[in-house]
ZAMARGU-4260 file (C-alpha; in steps of 0.2 Angstrom, whole numbers, plus 5000, padded with zeros to 4 digits):
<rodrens>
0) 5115/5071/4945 | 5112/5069/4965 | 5107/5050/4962 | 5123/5049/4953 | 5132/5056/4967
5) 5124/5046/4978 | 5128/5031/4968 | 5148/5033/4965 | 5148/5038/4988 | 5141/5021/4990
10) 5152/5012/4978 | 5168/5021/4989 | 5160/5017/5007 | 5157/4998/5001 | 5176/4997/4994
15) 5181/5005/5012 | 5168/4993/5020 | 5171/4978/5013 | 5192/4980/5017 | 5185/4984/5035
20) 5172/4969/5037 | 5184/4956/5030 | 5197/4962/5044 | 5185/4957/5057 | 5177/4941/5051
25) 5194/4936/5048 | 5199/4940/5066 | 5183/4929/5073 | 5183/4916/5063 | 5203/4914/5069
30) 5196/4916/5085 | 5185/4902/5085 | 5194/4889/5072 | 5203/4878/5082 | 5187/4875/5093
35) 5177/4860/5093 | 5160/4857/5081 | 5153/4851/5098 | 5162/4867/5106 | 5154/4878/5093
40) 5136/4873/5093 | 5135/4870/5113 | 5140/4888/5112 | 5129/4895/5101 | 5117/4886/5109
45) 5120/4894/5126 | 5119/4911/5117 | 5103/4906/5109 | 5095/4903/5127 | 5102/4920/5133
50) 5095/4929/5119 | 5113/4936/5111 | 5106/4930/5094 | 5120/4941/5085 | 5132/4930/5094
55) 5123/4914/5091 | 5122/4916/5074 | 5141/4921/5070 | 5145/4905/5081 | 5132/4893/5071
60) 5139/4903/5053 | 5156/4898/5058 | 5151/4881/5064 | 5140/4876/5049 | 5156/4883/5036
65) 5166/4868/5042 | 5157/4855/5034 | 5167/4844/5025 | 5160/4828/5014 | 5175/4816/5023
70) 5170/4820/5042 | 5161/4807/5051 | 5142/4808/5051 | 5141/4814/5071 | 5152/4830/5066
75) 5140/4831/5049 | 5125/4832/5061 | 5132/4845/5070 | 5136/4856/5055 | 5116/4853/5047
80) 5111/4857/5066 | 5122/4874/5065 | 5114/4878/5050 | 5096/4874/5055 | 5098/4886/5068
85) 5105/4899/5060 | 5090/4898/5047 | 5080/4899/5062 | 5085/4913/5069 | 5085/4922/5052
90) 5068/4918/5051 | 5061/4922/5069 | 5071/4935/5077 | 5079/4944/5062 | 5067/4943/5048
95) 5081/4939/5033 | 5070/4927/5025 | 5082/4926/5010 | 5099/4924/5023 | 5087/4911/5033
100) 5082/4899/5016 | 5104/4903/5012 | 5107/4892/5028 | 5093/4879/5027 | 5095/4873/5012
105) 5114/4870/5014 | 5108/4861/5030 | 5094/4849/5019 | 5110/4845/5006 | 5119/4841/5020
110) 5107/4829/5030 | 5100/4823/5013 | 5115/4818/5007 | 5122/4809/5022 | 5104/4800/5027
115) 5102/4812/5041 | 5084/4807/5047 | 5082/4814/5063 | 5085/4833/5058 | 5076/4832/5041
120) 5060/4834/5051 | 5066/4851/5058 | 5073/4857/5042 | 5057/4855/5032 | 5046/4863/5044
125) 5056/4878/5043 | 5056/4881/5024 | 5037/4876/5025 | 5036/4892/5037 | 5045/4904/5027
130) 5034/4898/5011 | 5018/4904/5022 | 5027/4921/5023 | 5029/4921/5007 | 5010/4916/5004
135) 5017/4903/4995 | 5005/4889/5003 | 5005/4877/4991 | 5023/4872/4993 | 5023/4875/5011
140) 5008/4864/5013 | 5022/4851/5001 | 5037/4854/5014 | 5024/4851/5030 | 5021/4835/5022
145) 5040/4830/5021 | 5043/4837/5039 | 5025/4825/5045 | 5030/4813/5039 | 5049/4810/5043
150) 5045/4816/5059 | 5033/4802/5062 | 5048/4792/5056 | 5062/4800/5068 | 5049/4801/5082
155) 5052/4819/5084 | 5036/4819/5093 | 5038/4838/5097 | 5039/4843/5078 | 5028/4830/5073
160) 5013/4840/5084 | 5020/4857/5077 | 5020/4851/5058 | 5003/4844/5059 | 4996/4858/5067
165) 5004/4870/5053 | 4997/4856/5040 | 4982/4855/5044 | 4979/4875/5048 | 4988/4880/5031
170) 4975/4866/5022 | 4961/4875/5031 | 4967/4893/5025 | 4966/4886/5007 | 4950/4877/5010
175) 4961/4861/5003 | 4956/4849/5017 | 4955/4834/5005 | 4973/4838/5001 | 4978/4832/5019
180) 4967/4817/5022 | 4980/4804/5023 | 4991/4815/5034 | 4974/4817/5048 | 4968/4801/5049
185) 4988/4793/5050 | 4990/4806/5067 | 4974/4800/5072 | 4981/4780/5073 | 4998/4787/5079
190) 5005/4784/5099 | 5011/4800/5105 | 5017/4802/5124 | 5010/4814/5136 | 5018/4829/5130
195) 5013/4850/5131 | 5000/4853/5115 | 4996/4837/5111 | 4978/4840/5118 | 4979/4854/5105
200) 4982/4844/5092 | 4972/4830/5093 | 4957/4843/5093 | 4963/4853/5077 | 4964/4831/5072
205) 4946/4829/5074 | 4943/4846/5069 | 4949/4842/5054 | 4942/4825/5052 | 4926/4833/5053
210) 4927/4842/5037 | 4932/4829/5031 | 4915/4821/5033 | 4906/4836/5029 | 4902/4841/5049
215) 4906/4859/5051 | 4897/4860/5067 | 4907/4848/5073 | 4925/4856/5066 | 4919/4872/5074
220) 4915/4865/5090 | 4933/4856/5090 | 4943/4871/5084 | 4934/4881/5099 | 4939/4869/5111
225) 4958/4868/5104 | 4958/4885/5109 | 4955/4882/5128 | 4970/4870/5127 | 4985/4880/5121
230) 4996/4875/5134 | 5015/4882/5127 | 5025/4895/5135 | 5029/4901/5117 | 5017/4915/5110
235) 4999/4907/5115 | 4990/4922/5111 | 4997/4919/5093 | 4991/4899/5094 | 4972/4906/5102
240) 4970/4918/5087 | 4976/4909/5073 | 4966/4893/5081 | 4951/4905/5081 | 4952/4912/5064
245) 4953/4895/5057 | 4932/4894/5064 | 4929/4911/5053 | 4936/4899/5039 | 4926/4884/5042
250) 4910/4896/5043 | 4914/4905/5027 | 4915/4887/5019 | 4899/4882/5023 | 4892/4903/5018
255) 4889/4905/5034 | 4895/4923/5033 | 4887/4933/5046 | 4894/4921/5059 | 4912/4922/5049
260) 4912/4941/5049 | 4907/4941/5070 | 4922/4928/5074 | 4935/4935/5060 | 4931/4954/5066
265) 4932/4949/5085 | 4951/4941/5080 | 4956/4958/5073 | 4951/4968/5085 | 4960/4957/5098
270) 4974/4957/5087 | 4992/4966/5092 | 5008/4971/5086 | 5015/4955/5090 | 5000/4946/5083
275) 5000/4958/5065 | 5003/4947/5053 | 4989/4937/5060 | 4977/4953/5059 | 4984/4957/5041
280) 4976/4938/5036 | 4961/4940/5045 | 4958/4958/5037 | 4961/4950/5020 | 4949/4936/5027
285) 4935/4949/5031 | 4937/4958/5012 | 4935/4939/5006 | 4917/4939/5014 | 4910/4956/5013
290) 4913/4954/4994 | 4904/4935/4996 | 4890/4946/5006 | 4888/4959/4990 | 4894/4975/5002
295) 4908/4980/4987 | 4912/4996/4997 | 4916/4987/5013 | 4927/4974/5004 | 4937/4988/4995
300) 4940/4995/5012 | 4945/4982/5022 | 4957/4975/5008 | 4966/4993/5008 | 4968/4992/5027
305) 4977/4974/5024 | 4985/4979/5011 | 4991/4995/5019 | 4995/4982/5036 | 5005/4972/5022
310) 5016/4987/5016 | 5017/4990/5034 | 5026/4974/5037 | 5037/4971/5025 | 5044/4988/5029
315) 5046/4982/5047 | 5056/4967/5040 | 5067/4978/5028 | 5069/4988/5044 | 5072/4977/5056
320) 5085/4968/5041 | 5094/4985/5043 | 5094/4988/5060 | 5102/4970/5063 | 5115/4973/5049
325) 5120/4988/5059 | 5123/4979/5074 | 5135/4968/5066 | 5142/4982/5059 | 5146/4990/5077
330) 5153/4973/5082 | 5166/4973/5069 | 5172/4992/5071 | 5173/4989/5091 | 5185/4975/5086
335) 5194/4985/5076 | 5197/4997/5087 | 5205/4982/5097 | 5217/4976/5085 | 5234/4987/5082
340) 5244/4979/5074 | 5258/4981/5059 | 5246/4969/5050 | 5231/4981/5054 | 5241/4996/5047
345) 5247/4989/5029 | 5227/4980/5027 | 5223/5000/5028 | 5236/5005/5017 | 5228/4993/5005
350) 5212/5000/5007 | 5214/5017/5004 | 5225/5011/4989 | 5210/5000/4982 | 5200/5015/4987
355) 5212/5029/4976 | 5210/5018/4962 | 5191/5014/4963 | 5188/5032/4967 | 5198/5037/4947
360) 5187/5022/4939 | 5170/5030/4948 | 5175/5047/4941 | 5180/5043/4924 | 5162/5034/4924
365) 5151/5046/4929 | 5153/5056/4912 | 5150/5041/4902 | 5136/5037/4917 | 5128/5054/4917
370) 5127/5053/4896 | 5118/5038/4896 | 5106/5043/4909 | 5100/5057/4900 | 5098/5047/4885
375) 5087/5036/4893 | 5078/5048/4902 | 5073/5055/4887 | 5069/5037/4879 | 5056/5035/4894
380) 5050/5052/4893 | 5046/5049/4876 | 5039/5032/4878 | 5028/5040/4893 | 5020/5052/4881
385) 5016/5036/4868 | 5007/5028/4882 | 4996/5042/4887 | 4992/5045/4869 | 4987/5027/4871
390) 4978/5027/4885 | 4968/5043/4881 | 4963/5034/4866 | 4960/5019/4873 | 4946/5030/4885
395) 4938/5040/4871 | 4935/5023/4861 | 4928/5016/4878 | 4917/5031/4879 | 4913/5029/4862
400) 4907/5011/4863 | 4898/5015/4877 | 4886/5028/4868 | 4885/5017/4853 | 4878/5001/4864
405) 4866/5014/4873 | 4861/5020/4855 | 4858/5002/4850 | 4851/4996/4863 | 4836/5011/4860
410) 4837/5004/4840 | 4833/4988/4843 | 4820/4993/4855 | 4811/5004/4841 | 4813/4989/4830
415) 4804/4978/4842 | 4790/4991/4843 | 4785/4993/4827 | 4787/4974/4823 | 4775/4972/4837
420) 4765/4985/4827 | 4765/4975/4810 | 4751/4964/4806 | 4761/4952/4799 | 4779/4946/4803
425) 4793/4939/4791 | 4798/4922/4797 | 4815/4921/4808 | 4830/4912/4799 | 4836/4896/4807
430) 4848/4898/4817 | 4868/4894/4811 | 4881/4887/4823 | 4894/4897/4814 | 4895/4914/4818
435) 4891/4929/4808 | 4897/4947/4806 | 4883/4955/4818 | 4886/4942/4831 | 4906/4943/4829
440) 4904/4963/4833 | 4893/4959/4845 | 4904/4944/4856 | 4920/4958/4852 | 4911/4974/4861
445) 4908/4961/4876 | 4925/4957/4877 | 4932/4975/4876 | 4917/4979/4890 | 4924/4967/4902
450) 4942/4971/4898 | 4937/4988/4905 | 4930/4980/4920 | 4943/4982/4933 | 4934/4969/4944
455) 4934/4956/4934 | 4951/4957/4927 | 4957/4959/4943 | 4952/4940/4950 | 4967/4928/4950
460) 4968/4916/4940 | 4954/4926/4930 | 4952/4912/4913 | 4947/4913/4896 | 4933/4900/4901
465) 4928/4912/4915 | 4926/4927/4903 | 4917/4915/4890 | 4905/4910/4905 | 4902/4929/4909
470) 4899/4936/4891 | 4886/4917/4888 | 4898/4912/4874 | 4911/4897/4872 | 4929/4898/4875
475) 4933/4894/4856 | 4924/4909/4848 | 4930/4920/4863 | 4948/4915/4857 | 4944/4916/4841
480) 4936/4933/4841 | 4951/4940/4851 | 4964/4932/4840 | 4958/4940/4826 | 4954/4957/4832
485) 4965/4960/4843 | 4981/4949/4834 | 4985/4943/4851 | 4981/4927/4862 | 4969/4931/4879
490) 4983/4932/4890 | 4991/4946/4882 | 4974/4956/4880 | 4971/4953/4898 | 4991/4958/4904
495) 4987/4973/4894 | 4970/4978/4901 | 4980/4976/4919 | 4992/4987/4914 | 4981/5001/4907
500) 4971/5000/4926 | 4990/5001/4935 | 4994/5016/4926 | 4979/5025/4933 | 4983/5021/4949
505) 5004/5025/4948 | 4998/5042/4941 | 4985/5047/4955 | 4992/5050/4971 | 4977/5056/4978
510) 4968/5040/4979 | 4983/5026/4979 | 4997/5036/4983 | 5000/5027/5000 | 5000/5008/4990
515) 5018/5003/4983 | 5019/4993/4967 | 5018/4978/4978 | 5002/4981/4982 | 4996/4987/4964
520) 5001/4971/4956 | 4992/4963/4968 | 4976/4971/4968 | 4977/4968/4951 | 4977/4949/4950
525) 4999/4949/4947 | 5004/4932/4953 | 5021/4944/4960 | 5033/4959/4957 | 5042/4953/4947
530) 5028/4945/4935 | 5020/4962/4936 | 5035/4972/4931 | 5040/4959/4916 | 5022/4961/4908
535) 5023/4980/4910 | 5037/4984/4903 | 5034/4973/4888 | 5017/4985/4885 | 5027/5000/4890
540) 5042/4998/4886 | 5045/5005/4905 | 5045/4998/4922 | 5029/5004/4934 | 5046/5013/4945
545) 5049/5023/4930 | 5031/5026/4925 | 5026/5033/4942 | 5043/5045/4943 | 5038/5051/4926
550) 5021/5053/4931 | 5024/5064/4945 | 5037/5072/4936 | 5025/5079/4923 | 5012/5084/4936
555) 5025/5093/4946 | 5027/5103/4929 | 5009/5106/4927 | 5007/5112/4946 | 5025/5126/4943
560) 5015/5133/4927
</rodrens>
């Protein structure tokens, strides 16, 4: 019932809001709709400079919402240059990442469509950064590409150094180096002009050449000294230690892992709040080689740190998202409060009629709202207690199996003593390529044993050819065996073992209470959220959100009695 309060007090405030926001954009963009392209961006530009990014931003908006496909190409560059810079200022100093790809996408339509060379350069490398924060590496490595080499084409020598530096530090990170090869050895042949961090840049070059040609010493030795020559007013600390986590890569490559650990832990300790989401990759980086190094326990901590650095983040982004939307909110009451007029009056009068008859239609829902809720509350509750049932004898046949492999295990042992023990020995049967009964329930109990195996499931990208590898069968009687047993193909048995391993975690707070389903889904091998929560509802029948409410819900009950 509170929620549903909630709910309908948010609907009315968004009714009131919404009159209220549309008065004031309306006023601005009035304000500003007579003024030059040129006027706009020179503008925002100025603003930019000063810092005023709310300003800026409303400017470039208002700018970039004047294209229109019969102006001249000069006033088309303007408009893509706008909206370039609003994606940048999204990205950098708000951290609306969804806003941000909004406004440079419209601007890659619009230099796209008109052959607008000189600004694709700048366009691309912004997406390709908003595809790293989205650890989506392979397409951002795809957009550095474009942004290399239009830049090359455009001459844009200032973005051509930053793109190839990204490039090449992204290929590095994913230890695809080959994937790059023509990108480093065409900046190797390519005439740039004395500019800041081209020094830098021809290092990370060779660096990368290096590897290339199978010298890691070499790489390391120029990735050290592109360190010494970060020469940009903007962030350098962020340049020195994302230049210096690159050598705990290049060392981890070559399992040189004791030397990885030394340089990856000395970048996290230097690491600061500015630098976080450095020190969240480098912490992922250090679970990466304690678990190469067999020390499972240090692994396991150092990947709850990140994780828990992750969660950290995105909250700050969620945050920092809120806290920017307030601000424009207060710009637009303070205008408000400006504008008294006979116009002003009757927009209200519209509001608080629009807000009389949303507030009848909220009321005359919440019965019909509250109904259905309850209905479904008891559908989940009910499909909660299935799933336990499940999972409780999903555990007792674990348990099960496991005493009957100890038992024979001990058999078979016996059998071999006393065979040992008979004079004479029956001759062995030939062996058979098919596969019989024994060796069928033999190949299933290893399957069930590695569904259970949390570790192993757990690996992205984790294959039936991997399991086949594990258990020392072939990938066709693996299938075949799980088809027939389990009346299901590998990747639904596999979706399910995840899910069975989530559910223990939603319902013990104790020990994962401080990860959010992000961070489950990960752990557990989930390519995303939303893959994670389409695969557990399907074995559910609920989302992980319900789960865990109904989890705690029931252990709340348990603690009151």
């Amino acid at each position: 019932m509170k929620k549903t309060i909630i709910l309908a007090a948010a609907m009315l405030a968004a009714v009131v809001l919404y009159v209220y926001g549309k008065i004031d954009y309306e006023h601005i963009v009035r304000q500003w709709d007579d003024t030059s392209l040129a006027k706009l961006k020179a503008e925002g530009n100025a603003l930019l400079q000063r810092g005023q990014m709310d300003s800026a931003l409303i400017l470039y908006t208002i700018a970039g919402n004047k294209y229109d496909n019969d102006m001249d190409d000069e006033d088309k560059t303007l408009c893509a240059t706008a909206l370039n810079n609003a994606g940048y200022i999204y990205t950098f100093h708000l951290n609306n990442y969804s806003a941000a790809y909004s406004s440079l996408l419209k601007a890659l339509h619009i230099a796209e469509d008109t052959g607008l060379k000189d600004i694709l350069p700048t366009i691309y490398l912004n997406i390709g950064n908003i595809y790293t924060t989205y650890y989506d590496n392979d397409t951002a490595i795809k957009q550095y590409k474009k942004a290399f080499h239009t830049s090359i084409e455009a001459k844009d020598w200032k973005i051509l150094l930053t793109t190839f530096t990204n490039l090449v530090g992204t290929a590095i990170q994913e230890k695809r180096i080959k994937d790059v090869r023509n990108e480093v050895y065409t900046f190797k042949r390519t005439s740039i002009p004395s500019m800041p961090m081209l020094a830098y840049s021809r290092s990370i070059g060779a660096a990368a050449e290096a590897l290339l040609e199978g010298r890691g010493d070499s790489a390391v030795a120029y990735i050290r000294k592109a360190v010494t020559q970060v020469d940009t007013n903007l962030k350098p600390e962020r340049f020195r230690l994302f230049t210096e986590m690159l050598v705990a890569i290049i060392y981890e490559g070559v399992q040189r892992y004791d030397e990885a650990l030394a340089v990856a832990m000395d970048v996290e300790r230097k690491s600061r709040k500015e630098t976080s989401d450095i020190q969240e990759q480098t912490r992922f980086v250090i679970s990466e080689l304690y678990a190469k190094m067999g020390k499972a326990d240090s692994s396991l901590w150092w990947r709850k740190m990140q994780m828990q650095l992750r969660d950290s983040l995105f909250r700050d982004q969620q945050y920092n998202h809120i806290r920017d939307l307030n601000v424009a909110s207060e710009v637009q009451n303070a205008d408000a409060k400006l504008q008294r007029s006979e116009s002003r009056r009757r927009t209200i009068t519209v509001a608080l009629t629009v807000t009389a008859i949303a507030s009848a239609v909220i009321l005359a829902l919440l019965i019909l709202i509250l109904m259905k809720n309850r209905k479904l509350d008891r559908q989940n509750h009910d499909l909660y207690r299935r799933n336990s049932e499940i999972m409780r004898m999903n555990e007792n046949e674990r348990k099960m199996r496991t005493s009957y492999e100890r038992r024979i295990t001990e058999c078979e042992a016996e059998i071999d003593r006393l065979a040992s023990q008979s004079p004479e020995q029956p001759p062995r049967k030939a062996k058979d390529d098919t596969m019989d009964e024994a060796a069928r329930q033999n190949l299933l109990e290893k399957i069930a044993a590695a569904m259970d195996d949390v570790g192993l499931i757990s690996r992205n990208n984790f294959s039936i050819e991997q399991l086949s590898k594990l258990i020392g069968s072939n990938s066709h009687y693996v299938s075949q065996v799980i088809n027939e047993n389990y009346g299901k193909n590998f990747s639904s048995v596999l979706g399910e073992a995840r899910v069975r391993q989530a559910c223990k975690r939603l319902c013990d707070d104790t020990v994962y209470g401080n990860l959010t389903i992000e961070a489950i889904a990960s752990e557990l091998g989930f390519r995303s959220r939303s893959n994670f929560v389409t695969v557990f509802k399907k074995v559910t029948g609920l989302t992980p959100s319900e789960y865990k409410k109904i989890s705690k819900e029931n252990l709340s009950r348990q603690v009151d009695k």
